[in-house]
N, C-alpha and C positions, 0 to 999 in steps of 0.2 A: 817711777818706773821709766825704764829706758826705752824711746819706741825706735823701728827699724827705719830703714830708708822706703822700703815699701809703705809701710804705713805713714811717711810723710807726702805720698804719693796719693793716698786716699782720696777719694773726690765725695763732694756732700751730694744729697742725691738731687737739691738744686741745680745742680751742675753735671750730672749724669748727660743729660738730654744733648749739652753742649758737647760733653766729648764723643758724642758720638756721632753729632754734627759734624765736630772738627775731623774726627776719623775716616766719614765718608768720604768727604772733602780731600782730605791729604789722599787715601788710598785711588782715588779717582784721577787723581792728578798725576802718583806715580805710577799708572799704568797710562796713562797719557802720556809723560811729558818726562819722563825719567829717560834719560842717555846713559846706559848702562857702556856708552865708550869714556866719558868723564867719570862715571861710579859717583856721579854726584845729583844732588837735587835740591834747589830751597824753596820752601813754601813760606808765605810772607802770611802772617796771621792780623787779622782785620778785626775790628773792634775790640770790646773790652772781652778778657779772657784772663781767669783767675792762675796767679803760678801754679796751683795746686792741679787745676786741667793740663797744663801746660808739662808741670812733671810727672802725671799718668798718661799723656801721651809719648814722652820720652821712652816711659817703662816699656810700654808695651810693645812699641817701635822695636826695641831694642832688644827684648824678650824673641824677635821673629827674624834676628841677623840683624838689623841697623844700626849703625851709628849715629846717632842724634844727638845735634849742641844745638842750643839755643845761642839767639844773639837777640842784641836790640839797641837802638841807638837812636837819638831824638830826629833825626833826617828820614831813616827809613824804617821806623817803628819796630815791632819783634818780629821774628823769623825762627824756623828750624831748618836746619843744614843735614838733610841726609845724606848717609856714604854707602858705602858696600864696603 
């Protein structure tokens, strides 16, 4: 059976607790520190964080107008890049 890209999105409910962490965290930030003259914002994500959290915060980001790419690379760890 074939699953969707939402359902690759699913998060275990070990992992609930964290994206909701993460959620707080990002949405506190973009009403803080969001410059809506750049239409840009990165949130640099800290410790271990599962892809699976990482792609239901994508969704849902993006579900509400944003543009969300992930990045990451061995110097400055992962991040997501929001846009307008």
């Amino acid at each position: 059976m074939a699953i969707s890209p939402l359902e690759c999105a699913a998060v275990a409910e070990e992992d609930k607790e964290q994206l909701k962490s993460l959620e707080r965290k990002i949405d506190d930030k973009l009403r803080t520190e969001f410059d809506p003259s750049s239409g840009r914002f990165v949130f640099s994500i800290s410790g271990s964080v599962r892809r699976n959290v990482i792609n239901a915060l994508i969704v849902k980001y993006e579900a509400v107008g944003w543009k969300v790419d992930y990045g990451f690379d061995q110097r400055d760890g992962e991040w997501l890049d929001f846009r307008t």
